[in-house]
C-alpha positions as CSV (number, residue, x, y, z in Angstrom):
1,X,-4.0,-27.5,35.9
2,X,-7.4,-26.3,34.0
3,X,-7.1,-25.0,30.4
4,X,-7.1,-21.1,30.0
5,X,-9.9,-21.0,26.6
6,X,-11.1,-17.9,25.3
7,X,-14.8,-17.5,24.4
8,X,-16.0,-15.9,21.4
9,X,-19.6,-15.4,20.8
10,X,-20.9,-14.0,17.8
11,X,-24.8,-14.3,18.0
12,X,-27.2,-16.8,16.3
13,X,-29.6,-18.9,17.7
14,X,-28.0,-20.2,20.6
15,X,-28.5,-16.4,21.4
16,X,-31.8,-16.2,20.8
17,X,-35.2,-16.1,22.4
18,X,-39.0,-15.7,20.9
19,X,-39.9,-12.2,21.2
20,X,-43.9,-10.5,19.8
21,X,-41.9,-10.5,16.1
22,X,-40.6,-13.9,16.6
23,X,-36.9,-15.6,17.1
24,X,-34.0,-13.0,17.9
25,X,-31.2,-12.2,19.6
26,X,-32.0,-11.7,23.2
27,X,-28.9,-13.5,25.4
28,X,-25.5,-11.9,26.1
29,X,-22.6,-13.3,26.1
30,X,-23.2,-13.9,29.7
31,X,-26.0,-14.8,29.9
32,X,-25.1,-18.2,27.6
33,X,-21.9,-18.6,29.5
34,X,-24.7,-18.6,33.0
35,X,-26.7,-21.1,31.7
36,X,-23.6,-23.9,32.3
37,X,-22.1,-22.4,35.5
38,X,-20.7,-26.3,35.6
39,X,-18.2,-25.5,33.3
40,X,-15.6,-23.7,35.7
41,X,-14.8,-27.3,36.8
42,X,-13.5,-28.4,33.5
43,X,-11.6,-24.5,32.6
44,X,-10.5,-20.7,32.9
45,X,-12.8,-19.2,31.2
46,X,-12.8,-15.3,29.4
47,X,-15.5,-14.0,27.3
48,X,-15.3,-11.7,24.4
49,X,-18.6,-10.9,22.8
50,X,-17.6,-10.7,19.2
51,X,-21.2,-9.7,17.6
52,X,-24.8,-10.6,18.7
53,X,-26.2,-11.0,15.2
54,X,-28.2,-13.5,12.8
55,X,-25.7,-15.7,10.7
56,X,-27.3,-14.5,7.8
57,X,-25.8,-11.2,8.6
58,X,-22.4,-12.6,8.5
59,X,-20.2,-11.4,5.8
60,X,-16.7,-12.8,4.7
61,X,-15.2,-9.6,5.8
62,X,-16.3,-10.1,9.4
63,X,-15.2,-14.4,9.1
64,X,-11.7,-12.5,8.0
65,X,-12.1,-10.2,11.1
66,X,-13.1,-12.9,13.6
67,X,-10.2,-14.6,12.0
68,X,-7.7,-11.9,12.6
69,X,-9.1,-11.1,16.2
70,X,-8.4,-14.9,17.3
71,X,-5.0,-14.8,15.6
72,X,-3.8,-11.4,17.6
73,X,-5.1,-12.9,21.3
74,X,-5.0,-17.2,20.7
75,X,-1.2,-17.0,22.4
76,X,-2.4,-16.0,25.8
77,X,-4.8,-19.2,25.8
78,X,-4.9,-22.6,25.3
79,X,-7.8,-22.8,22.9
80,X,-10.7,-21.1,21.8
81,X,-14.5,-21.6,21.1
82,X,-16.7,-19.6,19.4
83,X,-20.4,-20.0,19.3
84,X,-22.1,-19.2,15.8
85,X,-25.6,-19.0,13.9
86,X,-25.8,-21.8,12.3
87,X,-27.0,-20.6,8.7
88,X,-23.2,-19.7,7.9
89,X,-21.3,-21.5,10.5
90,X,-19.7,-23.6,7.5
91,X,-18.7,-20.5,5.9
92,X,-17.2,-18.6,9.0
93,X,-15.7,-21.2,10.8
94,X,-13.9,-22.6,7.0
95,X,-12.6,-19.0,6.7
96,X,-10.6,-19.5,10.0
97,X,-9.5,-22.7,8.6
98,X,-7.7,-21.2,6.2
99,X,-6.2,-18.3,7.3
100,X,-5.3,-19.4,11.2
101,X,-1.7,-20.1,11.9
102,X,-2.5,-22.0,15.2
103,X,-2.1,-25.9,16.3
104,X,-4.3,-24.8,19.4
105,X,-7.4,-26.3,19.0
106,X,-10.2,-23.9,17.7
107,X,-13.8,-25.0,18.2
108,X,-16.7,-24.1,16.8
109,X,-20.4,-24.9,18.1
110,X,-24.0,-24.1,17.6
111,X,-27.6,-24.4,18.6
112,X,-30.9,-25.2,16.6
113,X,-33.3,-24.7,18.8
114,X,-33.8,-21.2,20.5
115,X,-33.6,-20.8,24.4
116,X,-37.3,-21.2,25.5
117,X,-38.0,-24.1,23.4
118,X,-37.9,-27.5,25.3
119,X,-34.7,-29.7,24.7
120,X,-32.7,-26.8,23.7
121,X,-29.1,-28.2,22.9
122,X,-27.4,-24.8,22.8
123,X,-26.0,-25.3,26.5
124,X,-25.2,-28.7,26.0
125,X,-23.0,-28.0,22.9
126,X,-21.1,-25.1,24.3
127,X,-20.1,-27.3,27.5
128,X,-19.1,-30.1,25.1
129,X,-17.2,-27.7,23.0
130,X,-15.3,-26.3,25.6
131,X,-14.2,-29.7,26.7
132,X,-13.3,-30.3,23.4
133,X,-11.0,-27.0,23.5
134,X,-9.5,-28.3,26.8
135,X,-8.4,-31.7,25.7
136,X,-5.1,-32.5,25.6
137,X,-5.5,-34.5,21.9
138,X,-7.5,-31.7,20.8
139,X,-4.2,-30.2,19.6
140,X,-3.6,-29.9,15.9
141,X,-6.5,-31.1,15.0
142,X,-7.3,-28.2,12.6
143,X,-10.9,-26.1,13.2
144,X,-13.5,-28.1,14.5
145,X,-16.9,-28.3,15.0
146,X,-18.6,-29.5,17.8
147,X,-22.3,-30.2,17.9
148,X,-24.9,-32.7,19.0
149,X,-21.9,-34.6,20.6
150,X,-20.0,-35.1,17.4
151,X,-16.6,-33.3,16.4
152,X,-16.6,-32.4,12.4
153,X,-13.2,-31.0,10.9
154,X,-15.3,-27.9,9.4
155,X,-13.2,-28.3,5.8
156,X,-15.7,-31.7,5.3
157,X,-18.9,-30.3,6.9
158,X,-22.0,-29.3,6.2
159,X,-25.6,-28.4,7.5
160,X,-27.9,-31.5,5.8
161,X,-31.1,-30.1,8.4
162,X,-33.0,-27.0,8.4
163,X,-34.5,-28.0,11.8
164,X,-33.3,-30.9,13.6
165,X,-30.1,-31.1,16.4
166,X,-28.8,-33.6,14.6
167,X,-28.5,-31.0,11.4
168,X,-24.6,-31.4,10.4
169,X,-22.9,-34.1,8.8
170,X,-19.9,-35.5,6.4
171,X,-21.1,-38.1,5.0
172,X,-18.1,-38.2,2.2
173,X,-15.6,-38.7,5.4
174,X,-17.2,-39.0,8.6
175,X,-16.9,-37.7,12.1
176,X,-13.5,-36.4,13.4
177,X,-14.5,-38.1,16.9
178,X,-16.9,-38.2,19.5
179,X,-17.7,-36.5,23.1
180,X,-19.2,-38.9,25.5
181,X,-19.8,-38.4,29.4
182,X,-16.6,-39.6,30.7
183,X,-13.6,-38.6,27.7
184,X,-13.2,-36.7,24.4
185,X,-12.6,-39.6,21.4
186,X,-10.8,-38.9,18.3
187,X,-11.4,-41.8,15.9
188,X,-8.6,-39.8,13.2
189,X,-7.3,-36.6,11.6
190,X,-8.0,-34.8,8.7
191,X,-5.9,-34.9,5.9
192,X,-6.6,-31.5,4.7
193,X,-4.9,-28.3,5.9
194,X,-4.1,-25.1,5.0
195,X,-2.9,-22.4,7.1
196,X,-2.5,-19.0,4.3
197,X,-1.0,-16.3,5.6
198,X,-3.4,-13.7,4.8
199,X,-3.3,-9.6,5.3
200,X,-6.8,-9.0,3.3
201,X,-9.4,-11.2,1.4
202,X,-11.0,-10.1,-1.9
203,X,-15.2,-10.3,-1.0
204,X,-15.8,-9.4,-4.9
205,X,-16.4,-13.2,-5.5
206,X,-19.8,-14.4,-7.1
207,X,-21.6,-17.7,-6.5
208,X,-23.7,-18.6,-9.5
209,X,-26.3,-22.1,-9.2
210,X,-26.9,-24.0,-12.2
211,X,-30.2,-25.5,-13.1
212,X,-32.2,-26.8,-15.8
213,X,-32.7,-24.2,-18.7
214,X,-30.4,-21.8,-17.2
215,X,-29.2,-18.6,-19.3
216,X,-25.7,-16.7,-19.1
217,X,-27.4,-13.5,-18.0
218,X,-26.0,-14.0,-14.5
219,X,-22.4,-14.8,-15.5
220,X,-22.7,-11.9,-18.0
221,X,-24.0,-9.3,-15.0
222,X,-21.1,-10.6,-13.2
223,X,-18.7,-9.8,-16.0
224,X,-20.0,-6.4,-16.4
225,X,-20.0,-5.6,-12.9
226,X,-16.0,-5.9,-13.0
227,X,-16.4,-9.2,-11.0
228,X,-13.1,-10.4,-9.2
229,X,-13.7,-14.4,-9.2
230,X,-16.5,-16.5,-10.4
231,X,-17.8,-19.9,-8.5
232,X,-20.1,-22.0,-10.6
233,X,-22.4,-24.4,-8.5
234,X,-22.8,-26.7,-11.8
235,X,-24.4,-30.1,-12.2
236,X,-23.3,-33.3,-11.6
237,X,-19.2,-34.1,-12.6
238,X,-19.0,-30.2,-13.0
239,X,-20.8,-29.8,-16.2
240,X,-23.2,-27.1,-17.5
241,X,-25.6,-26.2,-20.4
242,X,-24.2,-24.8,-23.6
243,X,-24.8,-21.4,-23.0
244,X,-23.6,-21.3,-19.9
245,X,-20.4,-22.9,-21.3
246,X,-19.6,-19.7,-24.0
247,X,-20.1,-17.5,-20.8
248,X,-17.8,-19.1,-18.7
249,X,-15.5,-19.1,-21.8
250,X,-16.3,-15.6,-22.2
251,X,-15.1,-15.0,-18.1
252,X,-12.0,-17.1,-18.5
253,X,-11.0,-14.9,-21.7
254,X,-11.5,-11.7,-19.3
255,X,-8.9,-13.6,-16.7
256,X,-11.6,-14.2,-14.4
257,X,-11.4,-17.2,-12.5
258,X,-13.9,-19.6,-12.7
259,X,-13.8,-22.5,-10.2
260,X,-16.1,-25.1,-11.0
261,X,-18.3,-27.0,-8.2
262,X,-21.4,-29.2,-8.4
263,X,-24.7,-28.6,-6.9
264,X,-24.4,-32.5,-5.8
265,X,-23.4,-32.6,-2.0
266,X,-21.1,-35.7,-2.2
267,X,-18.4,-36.4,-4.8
268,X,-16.2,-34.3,-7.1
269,X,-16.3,-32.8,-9.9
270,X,-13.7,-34.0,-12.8
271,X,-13.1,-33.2,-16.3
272,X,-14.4,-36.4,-17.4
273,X,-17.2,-35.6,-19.6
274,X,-16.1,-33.9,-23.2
275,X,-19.5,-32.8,-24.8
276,X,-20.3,-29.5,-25.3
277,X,-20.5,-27.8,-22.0
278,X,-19.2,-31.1,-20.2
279,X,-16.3,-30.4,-17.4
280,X,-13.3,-31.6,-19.5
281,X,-13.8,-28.9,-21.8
282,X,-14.6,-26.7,-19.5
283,X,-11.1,-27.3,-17.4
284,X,-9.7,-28.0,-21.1
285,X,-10.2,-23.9,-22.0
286,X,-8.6,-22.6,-18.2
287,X,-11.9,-23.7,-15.9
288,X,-10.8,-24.5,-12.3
289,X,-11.8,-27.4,-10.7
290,X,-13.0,-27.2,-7.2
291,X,-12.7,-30.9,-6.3
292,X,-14.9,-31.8,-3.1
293,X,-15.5,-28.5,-1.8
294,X,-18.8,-27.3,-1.9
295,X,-19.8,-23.9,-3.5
296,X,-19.7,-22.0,-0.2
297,X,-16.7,-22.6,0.4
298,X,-14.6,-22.6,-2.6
299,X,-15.8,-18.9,-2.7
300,X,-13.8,-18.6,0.7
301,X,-11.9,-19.9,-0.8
302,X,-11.0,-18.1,-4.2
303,X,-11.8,-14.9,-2.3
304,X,-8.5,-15.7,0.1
305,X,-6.4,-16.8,-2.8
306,X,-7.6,-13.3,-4.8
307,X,-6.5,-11.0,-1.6
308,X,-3.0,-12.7,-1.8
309,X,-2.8,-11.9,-5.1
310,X,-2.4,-15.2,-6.2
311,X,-2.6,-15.7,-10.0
312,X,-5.0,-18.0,-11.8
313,X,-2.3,-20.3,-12.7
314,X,-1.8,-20.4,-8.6
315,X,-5.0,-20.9,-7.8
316,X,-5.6,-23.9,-9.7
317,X,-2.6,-25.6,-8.3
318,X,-3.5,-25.0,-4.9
319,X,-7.2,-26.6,-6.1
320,X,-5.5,-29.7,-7.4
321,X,-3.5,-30.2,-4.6
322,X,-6.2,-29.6,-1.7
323,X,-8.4,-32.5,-3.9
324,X,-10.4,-35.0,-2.2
């Protein structure tokens, strides 16, 4: 009997075509779905055109909605995919990650090439996505990705291309599996999951990238501005300049969260160096670590934790215990 999977497009490239002004959206929702008319071999297909918009234009309150809208219909299917730009894929589809209650798999895919160009891969990921969506070993597998034949858990992906179909990886833990011609291959599971059971985010969350030379003024605007939750993107281990070091302080005192991440792509930050403006006394004076995540995402994050109205004491916990 064929899988029932509901569709969910929300725009983005594999939308798109060339128009006088350049690369838009031009494609329905059925109009992606007609160029694989294959696919009603492999499942029962329904459509629901989410948005048809840029993934720039994406904001966390519509990954919460998106989020929401799969929660209230995912019991009348099997699974679900949901075609993204893939600017903020990461973002959206790691905002579902934390806030779905499902085991059903939930699949995310893409396209980076636009629908004249030659070789577009937009078709070819949506059919492999759905038959990702339909397998039987699909299930709790958390939200994936699937592109470029590859399935990502999308808690350890990210987008390492501006330009080529190969343009997401994990290179800290690797593929989830493979789709080849004949089966769907899962080589393991992620060991990270959370499923939060969420009735609002908090979107007042700034990101703020470190760099050489950099002042406070930004963490200080933040401040001022009445600023919910802080992310730093620092360097390295998780460590910043000085300056930036009192304004941090200056957040913490204010009981601003401050989750610390590094502008490295690989590794974690630790509270391992102690000089002045080194992570260990940043985490030693109430910083929070963010571990592996990237910046992106621990704002997610943080901005799910907020809307729960978890306390910073809370927050940090649930860092240390979602550590790579």
């Amino acid at each position: 009997m064929k899988k029932k999977i509901l569709i969910i497009t929300t725009g983005g490239t594999i939308s798109m075509k060339a128009g006088s002004g350049g690369v838009v959206p031009s494609l329905s929702g059925n109009d992606i779905m007609n160029l694989i008319p294959q696919i009603d071999n492999y499942a029962d297909l329904e459509l629901h055109e989410f948005s048809n918009i840029p993934s720039p234009m994406m904001t966390p309150q519509r990954m919460f909605e998106l989020s929401k809208f799969v929660t209230s219909n995912i019991d009348n299917y099997d699974g679900v995919v949901i075609t993204h730009g893939t600017d903020t894929i990461e973002e959206t589809s790691y905002m579902l990650f934390l806030t779905l209650q499902t085991k059903k798999p939930v699949v995310f895919t893409a396209a980076m090439r636009s629908n004249e160009e030659t070789g577009l891969d937009g078709p070819r990921n949506l059919f492999n996505a759905i038959r990702v969506a339909s397998s039987e070993k699909s299930f709790d597998r958390g939200v994936m990705l699937a592109v470029n034949d590859e399935i990502f858990s999308v808690r350890e992906v990210y987008k390492s291309s501006t330009s080529q179909i190969n343009a997401f990886d994990a290179p800290h833990y690797g593929v989830l599996g493979m789709i080849d011609v004949d089966d769907i291959i899962y080589y393991r599971k992620s060991e990270f999951r959370y499923m939060f059971n969420v009735d609002k985010i908090e979107p007042d969350v700034d990101l703020i990238k470190l760099c050489a030379g950099v002042s406070r003024k930004f963490i200080d605007y933040s401040v001022s501005s009445g600023v919910k939750g802080i992310v730093i993107e620092a360097f390295g281990r998780g460590n910043v300049n000085p300056e930036m070091k009192n304004g941090i302080l200056d957040a913490i005192s204010k009981n601003i969260p401050v989750v610390i991440t590094s502008r490295v792509p690989n590794g974690r930050v630790l509270g391992i160096y102690g000089y002045e403006g080194g992570a260990k006394q940043l985490e030693d004076n109430g910083a929070i670590m963010g571990y592996d995540l990237n910046s992106e995402k621990a704002r997610l994050k943080l901005m799910v934790l907020l809307g729960m109205g978890k306390s910073t004491a809370e927050i940090r916990q649930i860092f240390k215990d979602d550590r790579g």
